[in-house]
LUMVEX-549099 format. One line per field, with one value per residue (C-alpha): chain; x, y, z; residue number from 1. Coordinates in steps of 0.5 Angstrom, whole numbers, plus 500, padded with zeros to 3 digits. Example, Ala and Ser with C-alpha at 12.3 -4.5 7.8 and 13.67 -1.06 7.14 Angstrom:
! residues 2
ch (A|A)
u (525|527)
v (491|498)
w (516|514)
i (1|2)
//
This chain:
! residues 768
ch (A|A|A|A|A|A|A|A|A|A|A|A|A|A|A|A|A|A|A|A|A|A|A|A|A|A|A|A|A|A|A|A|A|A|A|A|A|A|A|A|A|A|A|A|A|A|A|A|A|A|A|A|A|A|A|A|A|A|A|A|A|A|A|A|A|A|A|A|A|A|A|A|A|A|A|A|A|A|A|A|A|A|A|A|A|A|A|A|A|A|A|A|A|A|A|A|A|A|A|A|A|A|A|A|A|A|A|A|A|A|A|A|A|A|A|A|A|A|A|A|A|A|A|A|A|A|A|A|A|A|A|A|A|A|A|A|A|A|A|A|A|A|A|A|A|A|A|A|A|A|A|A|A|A|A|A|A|A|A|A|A|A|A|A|A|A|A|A|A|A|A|A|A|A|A|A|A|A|A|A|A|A|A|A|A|A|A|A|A|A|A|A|A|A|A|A|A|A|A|A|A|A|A|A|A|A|A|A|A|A|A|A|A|A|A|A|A|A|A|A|A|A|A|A|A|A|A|A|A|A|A|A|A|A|A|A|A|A|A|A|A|A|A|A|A|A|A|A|A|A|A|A|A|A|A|A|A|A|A|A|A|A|A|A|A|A|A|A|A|A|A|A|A|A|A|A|A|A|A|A|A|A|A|A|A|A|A|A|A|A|A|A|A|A|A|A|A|A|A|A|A|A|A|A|A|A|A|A|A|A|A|A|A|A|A|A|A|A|A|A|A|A|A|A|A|A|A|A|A|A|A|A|A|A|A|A|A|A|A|A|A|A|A|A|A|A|A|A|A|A|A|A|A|A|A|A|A|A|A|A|A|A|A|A|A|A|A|A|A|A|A|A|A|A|A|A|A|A|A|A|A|A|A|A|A|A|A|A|A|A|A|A|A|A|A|A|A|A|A|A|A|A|A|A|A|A|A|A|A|A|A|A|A|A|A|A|A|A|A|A|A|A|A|A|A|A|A|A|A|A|A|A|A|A|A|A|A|A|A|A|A|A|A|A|A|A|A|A|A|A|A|A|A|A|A|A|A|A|A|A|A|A|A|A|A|A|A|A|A|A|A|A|A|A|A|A|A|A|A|A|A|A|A|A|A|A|A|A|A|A|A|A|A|A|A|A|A|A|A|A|A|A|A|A|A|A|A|A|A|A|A|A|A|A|A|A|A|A|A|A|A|A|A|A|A|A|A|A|A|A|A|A|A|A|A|A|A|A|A|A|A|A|A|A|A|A|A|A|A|A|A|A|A|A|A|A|A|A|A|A|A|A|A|A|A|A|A|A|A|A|A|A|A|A|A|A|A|A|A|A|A|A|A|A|A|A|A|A|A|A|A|A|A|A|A|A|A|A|A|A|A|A|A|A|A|A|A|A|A|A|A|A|A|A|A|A|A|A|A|A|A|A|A|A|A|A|A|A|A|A|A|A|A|A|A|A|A|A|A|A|A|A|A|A|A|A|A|A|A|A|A|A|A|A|A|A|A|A|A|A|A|A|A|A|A|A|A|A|A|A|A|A|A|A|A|A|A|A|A|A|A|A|A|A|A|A|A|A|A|A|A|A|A|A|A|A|A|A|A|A|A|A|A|A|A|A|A|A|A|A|A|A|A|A|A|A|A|A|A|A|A|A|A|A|A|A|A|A|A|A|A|A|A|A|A|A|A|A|A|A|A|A|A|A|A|A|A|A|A|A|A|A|A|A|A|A|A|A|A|A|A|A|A|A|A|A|A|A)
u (500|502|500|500|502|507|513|516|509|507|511|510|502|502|507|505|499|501|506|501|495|495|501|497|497|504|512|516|515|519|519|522|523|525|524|531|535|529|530|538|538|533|536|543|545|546|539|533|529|534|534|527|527|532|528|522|525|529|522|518|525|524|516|518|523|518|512|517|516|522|521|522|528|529|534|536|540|542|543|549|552|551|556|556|551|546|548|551|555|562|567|568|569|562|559|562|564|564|557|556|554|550|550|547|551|555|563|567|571|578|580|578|579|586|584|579|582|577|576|570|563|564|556|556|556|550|546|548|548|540|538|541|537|531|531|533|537|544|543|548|552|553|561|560|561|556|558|561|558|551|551|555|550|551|558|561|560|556|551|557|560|554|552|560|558|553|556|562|558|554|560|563|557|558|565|564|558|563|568|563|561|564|568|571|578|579|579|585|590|586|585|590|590|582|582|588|583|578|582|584|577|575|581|582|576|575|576|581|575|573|579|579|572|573|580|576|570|575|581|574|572|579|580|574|576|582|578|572|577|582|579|579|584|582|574|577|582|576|571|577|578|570|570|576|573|567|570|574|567|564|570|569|563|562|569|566|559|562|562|555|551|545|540|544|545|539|540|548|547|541|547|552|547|544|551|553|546|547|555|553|547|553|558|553|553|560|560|556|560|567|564|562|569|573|570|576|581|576|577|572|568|561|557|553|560|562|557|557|564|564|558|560|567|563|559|564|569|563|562|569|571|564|565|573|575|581|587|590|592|587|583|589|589|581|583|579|585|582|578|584|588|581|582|588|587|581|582|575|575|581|579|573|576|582|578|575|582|582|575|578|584|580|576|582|583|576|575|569|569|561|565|571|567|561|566|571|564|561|568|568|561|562|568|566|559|564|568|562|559|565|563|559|563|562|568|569|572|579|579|576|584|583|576|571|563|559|553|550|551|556|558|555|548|544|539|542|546|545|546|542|537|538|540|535|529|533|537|530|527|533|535|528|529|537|534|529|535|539|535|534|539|537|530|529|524|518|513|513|519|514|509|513|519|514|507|511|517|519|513|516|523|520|515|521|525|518|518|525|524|517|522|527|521|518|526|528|521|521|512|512|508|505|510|504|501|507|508|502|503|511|507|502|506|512|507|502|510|512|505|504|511|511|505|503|510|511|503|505|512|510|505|507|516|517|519|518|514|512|509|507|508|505|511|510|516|517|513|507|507|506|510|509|515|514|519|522|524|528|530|537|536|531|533|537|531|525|530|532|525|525|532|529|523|528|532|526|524|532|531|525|528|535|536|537|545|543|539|543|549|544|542|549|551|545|548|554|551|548|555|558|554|554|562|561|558|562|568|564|563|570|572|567|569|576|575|570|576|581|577|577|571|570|563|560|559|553|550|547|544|552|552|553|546|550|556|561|563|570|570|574|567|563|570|568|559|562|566|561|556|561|563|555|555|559|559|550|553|555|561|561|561|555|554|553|546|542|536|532|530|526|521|519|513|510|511|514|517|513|514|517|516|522|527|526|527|533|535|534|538|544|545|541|546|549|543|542|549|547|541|544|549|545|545|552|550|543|545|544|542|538|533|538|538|533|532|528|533|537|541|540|547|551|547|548|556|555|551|556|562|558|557|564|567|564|565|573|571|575|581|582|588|583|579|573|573|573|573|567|562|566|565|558|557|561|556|550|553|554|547|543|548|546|539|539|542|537|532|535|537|531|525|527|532|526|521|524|527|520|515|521|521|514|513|518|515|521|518|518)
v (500|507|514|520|526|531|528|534|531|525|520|523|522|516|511|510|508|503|500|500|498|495|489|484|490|490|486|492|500|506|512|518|523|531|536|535|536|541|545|545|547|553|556|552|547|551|554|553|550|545|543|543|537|534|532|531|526|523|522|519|514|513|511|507|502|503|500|495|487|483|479|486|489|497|500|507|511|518|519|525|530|537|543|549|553|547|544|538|535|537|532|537|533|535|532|526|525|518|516|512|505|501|494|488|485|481|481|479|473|474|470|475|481|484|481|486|491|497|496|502|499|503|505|500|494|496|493|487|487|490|485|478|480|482|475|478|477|482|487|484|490|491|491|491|486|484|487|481|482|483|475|472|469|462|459|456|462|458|464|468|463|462|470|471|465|469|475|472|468|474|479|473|472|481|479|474|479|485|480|477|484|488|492|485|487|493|487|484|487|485|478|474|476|475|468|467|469|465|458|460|459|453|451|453|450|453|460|461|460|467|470|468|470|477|478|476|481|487|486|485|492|495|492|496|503|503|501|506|511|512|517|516|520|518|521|527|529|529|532|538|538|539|545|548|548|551|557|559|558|562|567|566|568|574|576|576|579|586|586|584|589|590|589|582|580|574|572|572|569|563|560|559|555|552|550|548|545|540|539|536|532|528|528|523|518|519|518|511|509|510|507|500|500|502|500|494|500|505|502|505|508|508|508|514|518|518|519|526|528|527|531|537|537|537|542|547|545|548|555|557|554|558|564|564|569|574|574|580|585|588|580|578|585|583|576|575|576|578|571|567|570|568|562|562|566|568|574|578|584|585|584|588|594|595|593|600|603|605|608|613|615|617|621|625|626|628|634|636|638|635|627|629|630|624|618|619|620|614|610|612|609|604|602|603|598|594|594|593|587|585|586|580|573|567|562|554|550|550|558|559|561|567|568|571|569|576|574|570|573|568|562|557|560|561|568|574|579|586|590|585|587|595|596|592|596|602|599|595|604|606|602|604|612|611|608|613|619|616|615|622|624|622|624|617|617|618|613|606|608|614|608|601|603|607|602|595|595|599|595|588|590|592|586|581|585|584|576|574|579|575|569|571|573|567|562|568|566|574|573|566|561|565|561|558|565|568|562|563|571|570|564|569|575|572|568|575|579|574|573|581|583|577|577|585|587|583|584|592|592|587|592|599|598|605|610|616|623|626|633|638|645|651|656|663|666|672|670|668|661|657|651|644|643|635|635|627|626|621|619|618|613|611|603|602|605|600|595|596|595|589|587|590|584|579|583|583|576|574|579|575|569|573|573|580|580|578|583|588|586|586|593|595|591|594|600|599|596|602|606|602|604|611|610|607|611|616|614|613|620|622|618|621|628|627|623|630|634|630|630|634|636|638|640|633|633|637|632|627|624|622|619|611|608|603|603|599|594|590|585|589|593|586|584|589|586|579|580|583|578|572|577|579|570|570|577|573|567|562|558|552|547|543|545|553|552|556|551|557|558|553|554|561|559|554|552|545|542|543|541|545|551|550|548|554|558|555|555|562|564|560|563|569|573|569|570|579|578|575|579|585|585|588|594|594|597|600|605|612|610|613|611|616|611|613|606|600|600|595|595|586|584|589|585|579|579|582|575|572|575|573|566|566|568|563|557|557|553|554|548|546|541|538|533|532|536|542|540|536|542|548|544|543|550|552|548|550|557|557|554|559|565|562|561|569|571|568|571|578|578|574|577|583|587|585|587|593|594|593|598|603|602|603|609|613|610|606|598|593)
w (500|499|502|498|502|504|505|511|515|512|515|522|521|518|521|527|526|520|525|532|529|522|523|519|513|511|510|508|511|508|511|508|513|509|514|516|510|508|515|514|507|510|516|516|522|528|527|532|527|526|533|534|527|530|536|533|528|535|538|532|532|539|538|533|536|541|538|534|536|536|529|527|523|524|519|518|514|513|505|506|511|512|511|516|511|511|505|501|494|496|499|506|512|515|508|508|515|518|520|527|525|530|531|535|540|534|534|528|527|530|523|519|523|522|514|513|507|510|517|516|514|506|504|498|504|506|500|500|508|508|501|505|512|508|504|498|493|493|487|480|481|487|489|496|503|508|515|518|525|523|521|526|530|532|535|529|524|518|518|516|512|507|508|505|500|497|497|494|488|486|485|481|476|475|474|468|465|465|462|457|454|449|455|458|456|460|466|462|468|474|472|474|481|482|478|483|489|487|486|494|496|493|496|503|509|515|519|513|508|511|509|503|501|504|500|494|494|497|491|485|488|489|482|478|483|479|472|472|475|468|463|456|453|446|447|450|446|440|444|445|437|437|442|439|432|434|436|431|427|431|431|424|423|428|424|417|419|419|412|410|407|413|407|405|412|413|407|408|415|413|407|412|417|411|409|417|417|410|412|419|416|410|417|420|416|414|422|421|416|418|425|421|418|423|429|431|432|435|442|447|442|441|435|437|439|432|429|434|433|426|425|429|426|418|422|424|418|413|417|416|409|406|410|408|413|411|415|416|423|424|425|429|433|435|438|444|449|455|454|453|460|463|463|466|472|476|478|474|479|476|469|471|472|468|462|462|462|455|456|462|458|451|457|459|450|450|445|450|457|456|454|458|465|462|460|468|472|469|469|476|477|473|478|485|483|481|488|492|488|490|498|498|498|499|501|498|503|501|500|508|511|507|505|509|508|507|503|509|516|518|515|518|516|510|514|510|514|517|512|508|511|512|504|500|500|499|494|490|491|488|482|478|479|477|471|470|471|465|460|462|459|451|453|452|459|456|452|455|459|462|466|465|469|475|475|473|474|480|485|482|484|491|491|490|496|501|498|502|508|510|508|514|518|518|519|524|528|529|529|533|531|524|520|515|515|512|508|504|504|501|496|494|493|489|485|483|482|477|473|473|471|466|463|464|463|456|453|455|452|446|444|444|445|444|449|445|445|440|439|433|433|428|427|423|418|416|410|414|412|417|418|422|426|430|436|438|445|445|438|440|443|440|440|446|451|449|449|456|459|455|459|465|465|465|471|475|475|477|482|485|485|488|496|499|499|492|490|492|488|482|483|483|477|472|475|473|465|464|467|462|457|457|456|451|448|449|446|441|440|442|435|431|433|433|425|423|426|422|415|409|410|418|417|416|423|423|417|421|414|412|420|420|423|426|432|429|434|437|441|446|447|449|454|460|459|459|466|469|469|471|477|478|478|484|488|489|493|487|486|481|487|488|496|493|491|494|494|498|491|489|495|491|488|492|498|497|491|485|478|474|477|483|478|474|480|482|474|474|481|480|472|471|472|466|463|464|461|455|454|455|450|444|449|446|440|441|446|443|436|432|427|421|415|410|409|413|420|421|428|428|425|429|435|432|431|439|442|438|442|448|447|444|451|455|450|453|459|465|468|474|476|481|477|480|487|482|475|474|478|474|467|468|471|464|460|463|464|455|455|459|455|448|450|452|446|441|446|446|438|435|439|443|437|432|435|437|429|426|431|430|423|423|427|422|416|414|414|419)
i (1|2|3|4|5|6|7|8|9|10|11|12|13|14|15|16|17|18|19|20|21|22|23|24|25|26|27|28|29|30|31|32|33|34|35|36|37|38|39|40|41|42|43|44|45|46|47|48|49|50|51|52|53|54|55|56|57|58|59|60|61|62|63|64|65|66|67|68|69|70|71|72|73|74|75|76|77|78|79|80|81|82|83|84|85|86|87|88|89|90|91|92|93|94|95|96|97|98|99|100|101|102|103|104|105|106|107|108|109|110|111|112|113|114|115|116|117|118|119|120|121|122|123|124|125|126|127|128|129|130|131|132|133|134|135|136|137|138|139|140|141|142|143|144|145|146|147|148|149|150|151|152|153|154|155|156|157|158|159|160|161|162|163|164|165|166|167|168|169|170|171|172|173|174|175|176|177|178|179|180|181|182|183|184|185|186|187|188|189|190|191|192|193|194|195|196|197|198|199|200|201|202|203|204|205|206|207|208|209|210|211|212|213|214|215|216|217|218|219|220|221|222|223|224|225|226|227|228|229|230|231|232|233|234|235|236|237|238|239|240|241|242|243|244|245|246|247|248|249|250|251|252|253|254|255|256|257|258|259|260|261|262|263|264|265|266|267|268|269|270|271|272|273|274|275|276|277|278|279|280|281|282|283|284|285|286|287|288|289|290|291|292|293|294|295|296|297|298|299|300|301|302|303|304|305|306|307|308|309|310|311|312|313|314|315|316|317|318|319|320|321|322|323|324|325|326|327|328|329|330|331|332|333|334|335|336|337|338|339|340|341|342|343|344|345|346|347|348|349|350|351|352|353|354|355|356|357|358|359|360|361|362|363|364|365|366|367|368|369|370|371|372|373|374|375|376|377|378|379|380|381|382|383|384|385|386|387|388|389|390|391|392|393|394|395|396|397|398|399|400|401|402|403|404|405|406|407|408|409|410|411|412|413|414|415|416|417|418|419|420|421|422|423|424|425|426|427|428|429|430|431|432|433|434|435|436|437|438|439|440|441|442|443|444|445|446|447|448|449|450|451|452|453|454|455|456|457|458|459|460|461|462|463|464|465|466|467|468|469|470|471|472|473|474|475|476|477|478|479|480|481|482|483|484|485|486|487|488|489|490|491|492|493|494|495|496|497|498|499|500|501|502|503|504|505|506|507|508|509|510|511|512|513|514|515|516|517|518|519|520|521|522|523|524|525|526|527|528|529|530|531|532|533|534|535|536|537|538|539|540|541|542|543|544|545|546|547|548|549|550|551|552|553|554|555|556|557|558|559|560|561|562|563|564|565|566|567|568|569|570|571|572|573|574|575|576|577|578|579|580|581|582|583|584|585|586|587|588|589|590|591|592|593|594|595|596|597|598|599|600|601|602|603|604|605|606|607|608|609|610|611|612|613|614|615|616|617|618|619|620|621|622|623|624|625|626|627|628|629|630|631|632|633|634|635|636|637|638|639|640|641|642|643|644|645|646|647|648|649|650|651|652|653|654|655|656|657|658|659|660|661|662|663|664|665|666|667|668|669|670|671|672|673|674|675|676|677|678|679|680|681|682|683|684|685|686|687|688|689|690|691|692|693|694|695|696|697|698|699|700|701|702|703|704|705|706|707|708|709|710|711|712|713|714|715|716|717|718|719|720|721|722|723|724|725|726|727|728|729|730|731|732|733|734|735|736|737|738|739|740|741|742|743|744|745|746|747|748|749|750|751|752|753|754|755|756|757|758|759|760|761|762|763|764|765|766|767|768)
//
C-alpha cells in the first residue's frame, strides 16, 4: 500500500498508525522522512529550526522501536552529510563524515578481523547486507561485502559463512558478465589476480575460508575502482577537437559578418546555417559509416559517439570553408585575448575594472569638456558598482584561511545578513529611479518607459525584495507561530509578481515598445507661411530604450528568485551595465568627433543624414559585459560547486517541491546573472541609436555579431587540475552557463531586436 501525502509531514502522520494498528496489513514499510534536509537547506544546521526536526525525528525513531516486535528489522539511514550553510554535494569533512553504524551485539571473526582491507563499513556494503537480511537476493551490480557482525549469529559461524558465499557468487556472476561483453577487455590486468583468489576459496576449508572470501570481494572492487576511474583519452582529445572547431566557426562568423551589407545579412546568415546544416547531415552518415568500418581500431568508441564527432567536425568545418575569412592584422588584432587569459587566471575584479581602461584614457583625450566629465564620471561608477559587488563573497571549503562569507551572516548560516536587510529595500527603491535618470539623459523616459518603469517594473522589484523579508520573518520566528500565515502571504506574493511582470509587462511591451513622445507644433516665418515642425524626444536612443524595458522584464523575474545580498548585487550590476553604456557611447562619440576634425570636410559632423546607423562593434566592447555577468554569477552567492546551490530558491512558488515551477527557480537563481548578461548584449550596439538611415533600419546584424561574441566568451571552458572536487562541477556549470547564454541571445537578437526594428520602422515610415 501507499500514501499519497507531503513528505515533510507525512511520515509522522502515518507510520505510526500503520506499525500499531495495521500489523497484519504490511511486510515492508519505508518511511522517507525530508524535513531535515529541508530544514537545513533553509535555515543551516545550528538554526533552532533544525534543533526542533532533529528532536521531533528523535522522537517519531523513539516511537518507532518502540511499537516494533521482536521479528522486526528496523534499518535507518541518512543519505548525506551537512556543511556549516546546510548544505551538501562537495566532499568537506562534514558532508562526507563517517556515520556511526549501530549493530547488535555480534562480534566479527577473529579470522577475518585483521583481514579485512576496509576496517569502515563503505555504503555499498549496505546493500548486499540489508538484501540478505531481507531474504532477497544482492543486486547483480553491486560490489560490495556483507557486514561481518550482523550474520555472525551462532557458534560455528555457518551464518556468516553461507552470507559471505552468497556475496561472493554474485560478485562473480557480474565478473563474468562484464568479462562476457564487449568492454570485457578492459579487465585484462586484473584478471590473473581475481582467478587466483577465486582458485584460494575452492581450495581453502574452515576459519581461512572466511579469509579468502573477503580478499576476493574487496580485491573484485579494488580492482573495478582503478578500471572505472582511468579516463578515455581518445574520446577526450575529440571532444577537444570539437569544442575548439566550433569556436574558431564562430569567431569566423562573428568576423565575416561586419562585411555583410545590412540589406544582404539574413540571406547571407540562412547560406552559412544552410550549408552548416547539410554538412553535419552528410558528416552523420560518414560517421555511420567510418564506425562500420572502423570500429576493431576505435577502442572504447560507440556508435553514437562517432556519428556526434563527425557530424559536429562536418558542421563546423562548412562554417569556416563557406565564410572564407580574410586573415589579416586588423582580424589578429581583434583575437579575444582578454578570454584566453581568463581561462588561466581568476581574477575577474581585475579583469572587470582594467577592461574600461582604454575608456578613461580616451576621456582624458576627449574634444568636449561634456564627453571628457561623462566618460570619467560614468567610469568612476561603473567601477565603484564593480568594487561593491565584490563586497559579498561566498568561500569554497578550501579557500575558508583567506576568505571570509559575507553573502549569508555567517558561515554557518543561510539568513541574510544585516546589511542585508537595512539595504535591500532601499537598493529595490533606487534601481528604478537610477534607470529613469539616465534614460533622461536621451530623453528616452517618456512613452512606454514613462508607465513600464513606475506601474510595472518598480512595484515588482519592490515585491520581489518583500517576498525574501517574509521568508527571513518566517525562518527567524520574528512573529512566533504565524509560519503558515506568512507562508502562504510569501506564496501568494511571488506568484502574483511573477504573472504581472510576465504576462502585463511583455503584453504591454509587445504591443507599443517605444519610448518616445511626439508633438506638433505650427511655427510663423517672416512670409507668414505656417509650418508644422514635429519634435521627437528620445530619438537618440530610439532602439536601445525600448530595448532596455524588455531586459529590465527579465531582470525583474531573476530579481524575484534572488536573496536579499543578491538583490543588491544585481542592482549594483544593472548600474554598472547602464554606467557602461553610457561610455561606450561616449567614446564612440569621441572617435566620430575626432575623425570629422581630421577629415577634409569638417563639416559633416553637422550632417547627420551621412551618420553610419550602426555603431561599428569590436570584441574589446563585449569584454567588460562578459566579465560583468561572470562577476554578477559570484558576487550573488554562487561558486561552480554543488554545496553552493541555494536550493531556498525552489520554495519560491509553491510551498513544497513542484514541477517545473522549483526547477525553473533554482535555474533561474543560479544562472540568471549569465542570462541578463546575454540578453544584454545588444545593449552594445542599440544605446543611443538613432533610427537615420533612410532606409528599413537594420540594427540585427551588428546585435548578432555582439550575441555571438558573448557566446564566444563563454564557450572557452574553465580548467582545473582538480579532476573531480572542482572540475566536474566547474565543467558542468560552464556547460549550462554556455546553454543559458546561447538561449539569452537567441531570445534578445530574435525576438526582443526584431520586435523593437519593426515597431521603430513602423513609427518613421521605413518597413518593418
Amino acid at each position: 500500500m501507499t500514501f499519497a501525502f507531503d513528505s515533510f509531514n507525512g511520515v509522522i502522520d502515518n507510520l505510526l498508525p500503520l506499525m500499531r494498528h495495521h500489523q497484519n496489513s504490511w511486510h515492508f514499510a519505508i518511511g522517507h522522512g525530508l524535513g531535515v534536509d529541508h530544514a537545513g537547506h533553509r535555515v543551516g544546521p545550528d538554526h533552532p529550526i533544525l534543533r526542533d526536526k532533529l528532536e521531533q525525528m528523535n522522537t517519531l525513531l523513539r516511537n518507532v522501536v518502540a511499537a516494533m516486535d521482536d521479528d522486526t528489522l528496523l534499518i535507518m539511514l541518512g543519505d548525506h552529510g551537512m556543511d556549516k550553510m546546510g548544505n551538501h554535494g562537495g566532499d568537506s569533512v562534514l558532508e562526507t563524515i563517517k556515520t556511526p553504524l549501530s549493530l547488535p551485539n555480534y562480534t566479527i571473526p577473529e579470522a577475518i578481523l585483521p583481514m579485512i582491507t576496509f576496517p569502515d563499513a563503505l555504503q555499498i556494503d549496505l546493500v548486499p547486507t540489508i538484501s540478505l537480511l531481507l531474504g532477497l537476493p544482492i543486486p547483480f551490480n553491486n560490489l560490495g561485502t556483507v557486514i561481518p557482525e550482523l550474520f555472525n549469529r551462532d557458534s560455528d559461524g555457518s551464518s556468516l559463512r553461507k552470507a559471505m558465499e552468497l556475496n561472493v557468487a554474485q560478485i562473480r556472476r557480474y565478473l563474468d558478465a562484464y568479462r562476457s561483453s564487449s568492454s570485457g577487455k578492459e579487465l585484462d590486468a586484473a584478471w590473473n589476480d581475481l582467478s587466483v583468489a577465486w582458485g584460494d576459496i575452492n581450495a581453502i576449508h574452515g576459519h581461512h575460508r572466511l579469509i579468502a572470501l573477503d580478499n576476493f570481494t574487496r580485491l573484485a572492487l579494488s580492482a573495478c575502482r582503478v578500471l572505472w576511474a582511468q579516463f578515455n583519452v581518445f574520446l577526450m582529445g575529440a571532444g577537444l577537437a570539437v569544442i575548439g572547431l566550433s569556436i574558431v566557426a564562430a569567431w569566423v562568423l562573428y568576423s565575416k559578418l561586419c562585411d555583410v551589407a545590412d540589406d544582404d545579412w539574413e540571406k547571407w546568415v540562412d547560406d552559412k546555417v544552410w550549408w552548416s546544416f547539410s554538412a553535419s547531415v552528410v558528416g552523420s552518415v560518414a560517421g555511420y559509416l567510418m564506425h562500420v568500418m572502423f570500429h576493431e581500431y576505435l577502442d572504447g568508441v560507440a556508435m553514437h559517439q562517432t556519428v556526434l564527432f563527425v557530424a559536429a567536425i562536418s558542421s563546423s568545418f562548412a562554417m569556416v570553408a563557406t565564410t572564407r575569412p580574410t586573415i589579416t592584422l586588423k582580424s589578429i588584432k581583434s583575437l579575444p585575448i582578454f578570454l584566453i587569459l581568463h581561462t588561466l587566471y581568476r581574477i575577474v575584479l581585475f579583469f572587470l575594472i582594467s577592461s574600461i581602461v582604454p575608456s578613461i584614457i580616451t576621456g582624458f583625450t576627449a574634444p568636449t569638456s561634456w564627453l571628457h566629465y561623462r566618460i570619467l564620471g560614468f567610469s568612476a561608477l561603473f567601477a565603484i558598482c564593480a568594487r561593491l559587488m565584490a563586497m559579498s563573497t561566498v568561500c569554497r571549503e578550501e579557500q575558508h584561511l583567506y576568505c571570509t562569507v559575507t553573502f549569508y551572516a555567517s558561515e554557518s548560516s543561510s539568513a541574510p545578513p544585516l546589511t542585508a536587510l537595512l539595504l535591500a529595500f532601499p537598493v529595490a527603491i533606487a534601481v528604478p529611479r537610477i534607470v529613469r535618470r539616465i534614460l533622461k539623459i536621451s530623453k528616452s523616459d517618456s512613452g512606454l518607459a514613462a508607465t513600464f518603469i513606475p506601474l510595472l517594473f518598480a512595484p515588482s522589484l519592490i515585491a520581489g525584495t518583500m517576498f525574501w523579508m517574509l521568508e527571513w520573518v518566517d525562518s527567524a520566528q520574528v512573529l512566533g507561530g504565524m509560519g503558515d500565515v506568512l507562508r502562504v502571504t510569501r506564496t501568494v506574493l511571488a506568484r502574483t509578481t511573477a504573472a504581472v511582470i510576465l504576462i502585463g509587462g511583455l503584453s504591454v511591451w509587445w504591443t507599443s515598445p517605444v519610448c518616445l513622445a511626439i508633438s506638433k507644433s505650427q511655427s510663423s516665418e517672416a512670409s507668414t507661411q505656417e509650418k508644422t515642425e514635429v519634435t521627437v524626444l528620445g530619438f537618440a536612443n530610439a532602439f536601445g530604450s525600448p530595448y532596455l524595458m524588455f531586459w529590465l522584464i527579465f531582470f525583474s523575474v531573476v530579481w524575484l528568485t534572488t536573496q536579499l545580498s543578491g538583490q543588491i548585487v544585481l542592482g549594483l550590476s544593472a548600474i554598472a551595465l547602464l554606467s557602461y553604456l553610457e561610455i561606450i557611447d561616449s567614446v564612440r562619440d569621441v572617435h566620430s568627433l575626432n575623425n570629422a576634425f581630421t577629415s577634409p570636410t569638417p563639416s559633416s559632423t553637422l550632417d547627420l543624414a551621412n551618420t553610419n546607423s550602426n555603431h561599428d562593434l569590436s570584441f574589446s566592447d563585449i569584454v567588460p559585459l562578459a566579465h560583468l555577468a561572470t562577476h554578477t554569477y559570484y558576487s550573488t552567492g554562487h561558486q561552480s560547486t554543488f554545496p553552493s546551490i541555494q536550493w531556498k530558491s525552489a520554495f519560491i512558488l509553491d510551498k513544497t517541491l513542484s514541477f517545473p515551477f522549483s526547477h525553473i527557480s533554482v535555474a533561474l537563481n543560479t544562472f540568471g546573472p549569465f542570462l541578463l548578461g546575454a540578453l544584454a548584449a545588444p545593449l552594445i550596439v542599440l544605446w543611443n541609436l538613432p533610427p537615420l538611415s533612410p532606409q528599413k533600419p537594420c540594427p540585427r546584424p551588428n546585435a548578432l555579431r555582439a550575441a555571438l561574441a558573448l557566446s564566444l566568451y563563454f564557450a572557452v571552458l574553465r580548467r582545473h587540475l582538480m579532476v573531480w572536487k572542482i572540475f566536474a562541477p566547474r565543467y558542468l556549470n560552464a556547460g549550462f552557463g554556455l546553454w543559458v547564454v546561447d538561449v539569452g541571445v537567441l531570445v534578445g537578437v530574435g525576438v526582443g531586436v526584431g520586435r523593437v526594428a519593426g515597431e521603430i520602422g513602423r513609427v518613421f515610415g521605413r518597413g518593418a
